[in-house]
C-alpha positions in Angstrom: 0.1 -65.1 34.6 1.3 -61.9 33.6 -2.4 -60.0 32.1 0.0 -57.2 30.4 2.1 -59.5 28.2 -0.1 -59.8 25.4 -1.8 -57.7 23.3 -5.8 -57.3 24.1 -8.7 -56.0 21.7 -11.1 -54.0 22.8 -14.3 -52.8 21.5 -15.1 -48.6 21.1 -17.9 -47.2 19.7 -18.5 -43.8 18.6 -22.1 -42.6 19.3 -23.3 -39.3 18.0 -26.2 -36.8 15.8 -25.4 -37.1 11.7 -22.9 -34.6 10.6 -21.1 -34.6 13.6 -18.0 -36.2 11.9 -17.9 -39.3 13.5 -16.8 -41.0 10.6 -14.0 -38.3 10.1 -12.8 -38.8 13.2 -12.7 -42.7 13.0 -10.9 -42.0 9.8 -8.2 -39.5 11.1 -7.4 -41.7 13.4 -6.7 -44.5 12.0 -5.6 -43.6 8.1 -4.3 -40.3 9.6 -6.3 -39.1 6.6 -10.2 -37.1 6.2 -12.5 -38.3 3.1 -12.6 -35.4 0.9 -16.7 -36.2 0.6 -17.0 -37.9 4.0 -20.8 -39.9 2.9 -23.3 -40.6 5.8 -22.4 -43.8 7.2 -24.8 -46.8 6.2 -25.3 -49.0 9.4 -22.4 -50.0 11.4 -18.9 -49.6 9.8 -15.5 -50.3 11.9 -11.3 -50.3 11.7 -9.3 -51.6 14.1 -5.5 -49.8 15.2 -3.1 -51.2 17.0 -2.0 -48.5 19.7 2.7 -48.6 19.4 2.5 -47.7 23.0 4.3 -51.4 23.9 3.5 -50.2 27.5 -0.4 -50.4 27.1 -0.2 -53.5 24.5 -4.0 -52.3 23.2 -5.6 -52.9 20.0 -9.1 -51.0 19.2 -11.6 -52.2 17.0 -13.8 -48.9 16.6 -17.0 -48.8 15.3 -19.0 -46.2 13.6 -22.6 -45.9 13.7 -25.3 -44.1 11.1 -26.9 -41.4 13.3 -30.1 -42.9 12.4 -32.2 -43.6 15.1 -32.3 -47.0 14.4 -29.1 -47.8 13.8 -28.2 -46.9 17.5 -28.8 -49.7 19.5 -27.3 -52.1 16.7 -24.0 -52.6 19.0 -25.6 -52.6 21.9 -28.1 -54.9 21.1 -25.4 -57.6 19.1 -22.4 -57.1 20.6 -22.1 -57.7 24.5 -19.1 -56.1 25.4 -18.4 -52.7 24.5 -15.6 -51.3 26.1 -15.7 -47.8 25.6 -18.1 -45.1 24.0 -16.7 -41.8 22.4 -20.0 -39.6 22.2 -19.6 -37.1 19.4 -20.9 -33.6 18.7 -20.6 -30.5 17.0 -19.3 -27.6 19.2 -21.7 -25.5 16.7 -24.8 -27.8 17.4 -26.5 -27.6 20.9 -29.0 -30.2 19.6 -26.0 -32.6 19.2 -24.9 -32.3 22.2 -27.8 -32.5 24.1 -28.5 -36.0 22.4 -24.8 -37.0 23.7 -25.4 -36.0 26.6 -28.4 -38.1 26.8 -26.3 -41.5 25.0 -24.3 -40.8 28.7 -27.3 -40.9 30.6 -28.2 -43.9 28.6 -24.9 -45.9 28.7 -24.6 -45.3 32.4 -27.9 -47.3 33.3 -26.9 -50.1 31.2 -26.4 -52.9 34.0 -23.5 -55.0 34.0 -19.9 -54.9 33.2 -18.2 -51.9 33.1 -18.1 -49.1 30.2 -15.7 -45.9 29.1 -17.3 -42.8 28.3 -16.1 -40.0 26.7 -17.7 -36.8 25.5 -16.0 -35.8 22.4 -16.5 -31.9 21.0 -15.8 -32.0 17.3 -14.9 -29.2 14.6 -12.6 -26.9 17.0 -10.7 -25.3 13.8 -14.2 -23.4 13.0 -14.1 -21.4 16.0 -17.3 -18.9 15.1 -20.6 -19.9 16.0 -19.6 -22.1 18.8 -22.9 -22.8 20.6 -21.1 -25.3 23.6 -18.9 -23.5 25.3 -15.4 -25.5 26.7 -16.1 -24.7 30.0 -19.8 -26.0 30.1 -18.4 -29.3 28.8 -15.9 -29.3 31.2 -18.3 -29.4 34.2 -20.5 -32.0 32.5 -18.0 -34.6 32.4 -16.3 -33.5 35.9 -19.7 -33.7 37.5 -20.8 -36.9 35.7 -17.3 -38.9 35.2 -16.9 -38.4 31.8 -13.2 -38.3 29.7 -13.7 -35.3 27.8 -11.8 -33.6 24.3 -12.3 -31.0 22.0 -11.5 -32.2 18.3 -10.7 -31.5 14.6 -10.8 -34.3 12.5 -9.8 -31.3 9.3 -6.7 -30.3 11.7 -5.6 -33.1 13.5 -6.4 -31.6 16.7 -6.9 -34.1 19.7 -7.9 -36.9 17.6 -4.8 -38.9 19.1 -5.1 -38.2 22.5 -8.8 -38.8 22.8 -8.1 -42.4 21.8 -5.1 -42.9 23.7 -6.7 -41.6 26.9 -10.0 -44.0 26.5 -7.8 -46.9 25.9 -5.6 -46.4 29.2 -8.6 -46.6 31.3 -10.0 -49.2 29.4 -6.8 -51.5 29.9 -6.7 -50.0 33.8 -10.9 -51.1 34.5 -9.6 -54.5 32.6 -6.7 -56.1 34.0 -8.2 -54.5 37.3 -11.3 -56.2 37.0 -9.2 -59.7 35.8 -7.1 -59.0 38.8 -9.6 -58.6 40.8 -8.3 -55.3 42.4 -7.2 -52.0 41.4 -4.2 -51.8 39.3 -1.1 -49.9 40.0 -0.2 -47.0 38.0 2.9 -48.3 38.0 1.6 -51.7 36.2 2.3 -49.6 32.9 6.1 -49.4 33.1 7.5 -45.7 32.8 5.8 -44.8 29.6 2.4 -43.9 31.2 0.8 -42.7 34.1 -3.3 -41.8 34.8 -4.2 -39.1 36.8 -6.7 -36.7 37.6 -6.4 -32.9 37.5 -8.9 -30.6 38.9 -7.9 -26.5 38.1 -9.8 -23.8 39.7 -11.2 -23.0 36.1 -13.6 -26.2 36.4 -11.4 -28.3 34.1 -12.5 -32.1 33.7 -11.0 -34.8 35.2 -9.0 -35.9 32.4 -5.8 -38.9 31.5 -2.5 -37.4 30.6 0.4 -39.4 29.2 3.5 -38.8 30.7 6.9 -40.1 32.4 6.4 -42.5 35.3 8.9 -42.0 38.1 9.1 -44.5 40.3 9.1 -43.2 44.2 12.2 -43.9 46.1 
C-alpha cells in the first residue's frame, strides 16, 4: 500500500496571547484575505485548505483558539490527535511571547504521539517597537527544535510558507511513523525536499521547498 496516494487530513492548531492575530493569520491563509475588524475569537473556530502541492497530498483542518485561559486546553482536552501547533505572538509583545514559549514547553511534555511545533512571530510590516528580536527567536527554536517564521497577516509576509513547512514534516513524522521507519526525502517526488540549515548568524533549523535532484 502506497501511504502517499491519497490525500490525508491533519489537525493544526494555532495557540497564542489575544491580539496576536491568530485569527488573521488563519484567515490570510486560507481566504487569502484579513477581516477589516478582525473580533476576538469566541471558543474554538476552524477552516480547512487543501495544500495544490500534488507531491505532499495534505489537507489542514486549522483551528483557532480564544486566548482565553480557558479556552486553551479545549483541543487538547477533545481532540486526541493534533498534529501540529503554530504558537503565535506579537514581535511587539514580550509578554506574548514568553507565554508561547511556555505553550512549547507545555506541548513538549505532552506524552504520546508525536506533535509539530512552530513558533510563529506576527506583525513584521510594523517594524518600530519590536521588543523580540529575529535572532533571539532564532536560537529558541534551534536550541529547542522548534520551525520558526516571522509573519504579516496585513502584508502577506510568510503566511504561506509557515504552513507549507509545518505540513511537510507533519506528512514526513506520518507516513514515517505508519512505515515504521524514516522516510526518504525522496518519497516526495522532485517537488520537495526537507532540510536543515545552520548559518553562522544562529539561524533556526528551518524546511525549505525546493527542487529535488535525484543523486546519480
Amino acid at each position: 500500500m502506497d501511504l502517499l496516494a491519497e490525500t490525508s487530513v491533519y489537525n493544526v492548531i494555532i495557540l497564542g496571547n489575544s491580539k496576536v492575530g491568530k485569527t488573521s493569520i488563519m484567515c490570510r491563509y486560507v481566504n487569502n484575505a484579513v477581516p477589516e475588524n478582525p473580533k476576538t475569537s469566541e471558543g474554538v473556530e476552524f477552516l480547512i485548505k487543501t495544500i495544490p502541492d500534488p507531491s505532499l497530498k495534505v489537507r489542514l483542518k486549522i483551528f483557532d483558539t480564544a486566548g482565553h485561559e480557558r479556552f486553551k486546553d479545549i483541543l487538547l482536552n477533545n481532540y486526541t490527535r493534533v498534529h501540529g501547533a503554530l504558537l503565535v505572538y506579537d514581535i511587539h509583545d514580550r509578554e506574548s511571547y514568553d507565554a508561547a514559549k511556555e505553550w512549547a514547553v507545555k506541548l513538549k511534555l505532552r506524552r504520546g504521539t508525536w506533535m509539530v511545533l512552530g513558533l510563529v512571530g506576527h506583525k513584521v510590516d510594523v517594524p518600530r517597537g519590536r521588543a523580540v528580536s529575529t535572532k533571539e527567536a532564532e536560537q529558541y527554536c534551534k536550541e529547542n527544535d522548534l520551525l520558526f517564521s516571522e509573519t504579516s497577516a496585513k502584508e502577506d509576509i510568510n503566511i504561506n510558507k509557515c504552513f507549507l513547512d509545518m505540513a511537510i514534516v507533519i506528512r514526513i513524522k506520518d507516513v514515517s511513523a505508519q512505515h515504521g521507519r524514516p522516510l526518504s526525502q525522496s518519497k516526495f517526488g522532485k517537488d520537495v525536499k526537507l532540510r536543515r540549515m545552520d548559518s553562522d548568524q544562529g539561524s533556526c533549523p528551518q524546511v525549505f521547498v525546493e527542487p529535488w535532484r535525484k543523486s546519480h
